[in-house]
C-alpha positions in Angstrom: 9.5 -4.7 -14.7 8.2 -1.4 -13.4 7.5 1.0 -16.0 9.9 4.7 -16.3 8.5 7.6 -14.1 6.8 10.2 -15.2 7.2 13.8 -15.4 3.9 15.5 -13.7 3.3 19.1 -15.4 0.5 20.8 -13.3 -0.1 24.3 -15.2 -2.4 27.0 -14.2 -4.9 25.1 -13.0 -8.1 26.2 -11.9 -11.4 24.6 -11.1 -14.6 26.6 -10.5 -17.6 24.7 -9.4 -21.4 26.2 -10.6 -23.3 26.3 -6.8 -27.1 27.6 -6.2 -25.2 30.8 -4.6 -23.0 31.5 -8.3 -19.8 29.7 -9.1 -16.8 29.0 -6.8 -13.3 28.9 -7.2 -12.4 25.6 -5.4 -8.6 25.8 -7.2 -7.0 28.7 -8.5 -4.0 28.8 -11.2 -2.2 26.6 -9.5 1.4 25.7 -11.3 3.9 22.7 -10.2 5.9 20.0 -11.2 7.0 16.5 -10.1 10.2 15.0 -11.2 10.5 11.1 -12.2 9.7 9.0 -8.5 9.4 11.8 -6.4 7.3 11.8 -3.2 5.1 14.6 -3.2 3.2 16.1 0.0 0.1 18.1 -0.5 -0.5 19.8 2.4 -3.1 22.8 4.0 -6.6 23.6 6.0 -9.8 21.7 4.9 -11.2 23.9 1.6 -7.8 24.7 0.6 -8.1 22.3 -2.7 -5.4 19.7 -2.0 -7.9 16.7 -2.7 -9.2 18.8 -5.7 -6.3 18.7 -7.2 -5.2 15.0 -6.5 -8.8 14.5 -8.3 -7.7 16.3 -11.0 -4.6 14.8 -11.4 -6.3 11.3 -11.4 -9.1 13.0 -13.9 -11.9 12.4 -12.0 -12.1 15.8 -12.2 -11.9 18.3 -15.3 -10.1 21.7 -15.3 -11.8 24.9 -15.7 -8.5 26.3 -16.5 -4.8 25.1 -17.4 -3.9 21.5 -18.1 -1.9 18.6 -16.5 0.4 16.3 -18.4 1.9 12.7 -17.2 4.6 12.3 -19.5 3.9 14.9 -21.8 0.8 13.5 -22.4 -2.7 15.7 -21.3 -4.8 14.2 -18.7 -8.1 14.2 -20.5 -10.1 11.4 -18.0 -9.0 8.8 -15.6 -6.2 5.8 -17.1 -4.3 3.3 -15.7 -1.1 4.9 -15.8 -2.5 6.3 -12.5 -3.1 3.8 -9.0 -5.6 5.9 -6.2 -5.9 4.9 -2.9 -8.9 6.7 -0.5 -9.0 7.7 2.9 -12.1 5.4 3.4 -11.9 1.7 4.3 -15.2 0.7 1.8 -13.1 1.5 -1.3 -12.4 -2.2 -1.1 -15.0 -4.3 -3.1 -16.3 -6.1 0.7 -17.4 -9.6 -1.2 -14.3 -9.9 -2.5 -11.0 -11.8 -0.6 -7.7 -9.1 -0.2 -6.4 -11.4 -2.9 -9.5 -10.7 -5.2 -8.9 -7.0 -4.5 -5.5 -6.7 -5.7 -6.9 -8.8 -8.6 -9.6 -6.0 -9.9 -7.4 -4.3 -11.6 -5.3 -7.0 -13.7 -8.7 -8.5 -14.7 -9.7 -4.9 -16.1 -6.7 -5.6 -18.3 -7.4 -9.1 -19.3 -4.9 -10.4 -17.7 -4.7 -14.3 -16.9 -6.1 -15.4 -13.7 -2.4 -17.4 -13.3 -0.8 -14.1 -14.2 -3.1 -12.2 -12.1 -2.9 -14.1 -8.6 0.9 -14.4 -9.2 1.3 -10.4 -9.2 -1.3 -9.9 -7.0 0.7 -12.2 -4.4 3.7 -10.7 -4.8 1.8 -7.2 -4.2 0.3 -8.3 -0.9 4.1 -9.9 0.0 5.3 -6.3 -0.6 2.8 -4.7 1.7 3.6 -7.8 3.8 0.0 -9.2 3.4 1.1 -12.5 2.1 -0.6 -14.9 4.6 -4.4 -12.9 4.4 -5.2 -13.6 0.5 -8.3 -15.0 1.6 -9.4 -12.8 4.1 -12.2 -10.8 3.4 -12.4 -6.5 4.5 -14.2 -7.0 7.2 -11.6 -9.7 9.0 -8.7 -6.9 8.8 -7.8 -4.0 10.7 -8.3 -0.7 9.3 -4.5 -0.5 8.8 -5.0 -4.2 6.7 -7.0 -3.0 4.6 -4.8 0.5 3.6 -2.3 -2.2 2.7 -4.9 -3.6 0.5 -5.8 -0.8 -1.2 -2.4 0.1 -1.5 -1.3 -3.5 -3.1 -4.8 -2.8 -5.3 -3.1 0.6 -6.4 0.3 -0.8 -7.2 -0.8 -4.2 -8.9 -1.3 -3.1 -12.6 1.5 -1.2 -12.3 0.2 2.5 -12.5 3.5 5.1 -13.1 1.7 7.6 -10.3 0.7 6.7 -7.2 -2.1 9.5 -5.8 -3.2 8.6 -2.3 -5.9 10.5 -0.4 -5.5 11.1 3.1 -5.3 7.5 3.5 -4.3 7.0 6.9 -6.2 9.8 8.3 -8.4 7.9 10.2 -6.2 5.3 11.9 -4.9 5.3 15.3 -2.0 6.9 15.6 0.1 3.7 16.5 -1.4 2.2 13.2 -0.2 5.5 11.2 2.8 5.3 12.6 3.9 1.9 11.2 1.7 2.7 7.8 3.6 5.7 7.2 6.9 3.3 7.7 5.7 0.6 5.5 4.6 3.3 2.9 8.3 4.6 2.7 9.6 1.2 2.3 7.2 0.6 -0.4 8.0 3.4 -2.2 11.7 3.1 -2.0 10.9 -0.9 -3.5 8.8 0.5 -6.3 10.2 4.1 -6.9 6.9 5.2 -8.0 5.9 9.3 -8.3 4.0 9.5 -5.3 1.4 12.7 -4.9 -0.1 12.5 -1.3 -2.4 14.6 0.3 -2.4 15.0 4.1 -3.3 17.6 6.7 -0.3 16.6 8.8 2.9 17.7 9.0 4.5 15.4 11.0 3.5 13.2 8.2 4.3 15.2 5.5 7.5 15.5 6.7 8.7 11.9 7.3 7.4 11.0 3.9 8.2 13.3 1.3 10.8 15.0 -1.1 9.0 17.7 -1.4 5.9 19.7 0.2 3.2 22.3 -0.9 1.9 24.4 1.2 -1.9 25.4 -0.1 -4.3 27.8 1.0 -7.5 28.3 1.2 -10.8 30.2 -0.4 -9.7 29.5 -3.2 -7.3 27.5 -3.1 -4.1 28.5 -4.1 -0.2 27.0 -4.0 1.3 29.6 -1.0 4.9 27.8 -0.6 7.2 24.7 -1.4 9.6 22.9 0.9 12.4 20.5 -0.2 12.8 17.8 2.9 16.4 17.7 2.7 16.5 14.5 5.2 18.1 11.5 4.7 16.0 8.3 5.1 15.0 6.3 7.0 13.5 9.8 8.9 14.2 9.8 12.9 10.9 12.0 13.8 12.4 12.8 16.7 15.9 14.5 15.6 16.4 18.6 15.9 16.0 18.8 11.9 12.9 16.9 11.7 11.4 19.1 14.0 12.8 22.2 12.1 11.0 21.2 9.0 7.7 20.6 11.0 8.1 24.1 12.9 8.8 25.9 9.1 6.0 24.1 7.8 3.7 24.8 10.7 4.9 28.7 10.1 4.1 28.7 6.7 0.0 27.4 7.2 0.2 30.2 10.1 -0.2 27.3 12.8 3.1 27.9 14.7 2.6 27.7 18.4 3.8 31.2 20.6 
């Protein structure tokens, strides 16, 4: 039984980081919110602050200003209530099978090992894994092991799903068919999803909703509801409206 969505309150945030050179305004009073399983886009230039703030919202990372609530309840550290998946391949523990992977978690929580290889199967049948329990990282594709981490992120049940860039550095035939099997995930799961991405295209097909961010510091310049039924055809006249709009709005429009 997945547990009820929360409501994400980010409110003028700010982070300042103390450098050699004086302090730095990596975030500045940013302000949003995220309705109950919504599927949030983060997008902007590198230095803009979008994977500050999914740090922040996970609470690897402490405000210099503002506050963000899951639920009405303050983020004051990391918790469980929140699953994180990473850009890079070696978040997954490499002596460890995909099976033991999606296990970590559950055993944080002293959960059975019964209980915990029966969810942790079913998590891997979701991401459609099922037949590589007992592979280890290195015998999967970079795309195997986003699904991984992904089936990792979902296992214990987290009510937020913050992912990093996480297909950034696939091909793009593999990012392709991620990006699909993410959608379908999230429509199974209806988990809030908050996902950070410098592409449009992307950001487009995946979410409800984008920010647009800025940079130096980083601050929110722009939102866009994606007004798109689903499954997304990338290749329709609307599709491409949103990506032109968005493309306008970070100033990268082609003449």
């Amino acid at each position: 039984m997945w547990l009820l969505m929360p409501h994400i309150e980010v409110s003028d945030v700010s982070l300042v980081y103390d450098t050699p050179s004086g302090p730095v305004s990596a975030v500045e009073k940013v302000s949003f919110s995220i309705e109950a399983s919504e599927f949030l886009c983060i997008v902007g230039p590198s230095g803009c602050g979008k994977s500050t703030l999914l740090n922040l919202i996970a609470g690897f990372l402490v405000p210099s200003g503002g506050q963000i609530r899951i639920g009405g309840k303050a983020v004051s550290g990391r918790g469980l209530d929140r699953g994180v998946v990473f850009q890079d391949f070696a978040q997954l523990f490499p002596w460890r099978t995909a099976l033991g992977n999606v296990c970590f978690g559950l055993e944080m929580k002293g959960i059975s090992k019964p209980e915990r290889q029966d969810i942790a199967r079913r998590q891997l049948a979701l991401v459609k894994l099922e037949k590589f329990a007992q592979s280890y990282p290195h015998h999967l594709s970079g795309g195997m092991q986003q699904r991984v981490a992904i089936a990792r992120a979902l296992a214990y049940n987290p009510s937020v799903l913050l992912m990093d860039e996480p297909f950034a550095a696939l091909d793009a035939l593999t990012r392709d068919e991620m990006q699909r099997l993410l959608a379908d995930v999230w429509r199974e799961t209806r988990k809030t999803v908050v996902y950070v991405t410098h592409n449009v295209a992307e950001a487009v097909y995946l979410a409800d909703r984008v920010i647009v961010m800025t940079p130096h510091p980083g601050r929110m310049k722009s939102e866009l509801s994606i007004a798109l039924a689903r499954p997304r055809d990338s290749l329709s006249v609307e599709f491409l409206n949103y990506q032109k709009t968005l493309l306008r709005q970070l100033g990268q429009e082609t003449k």
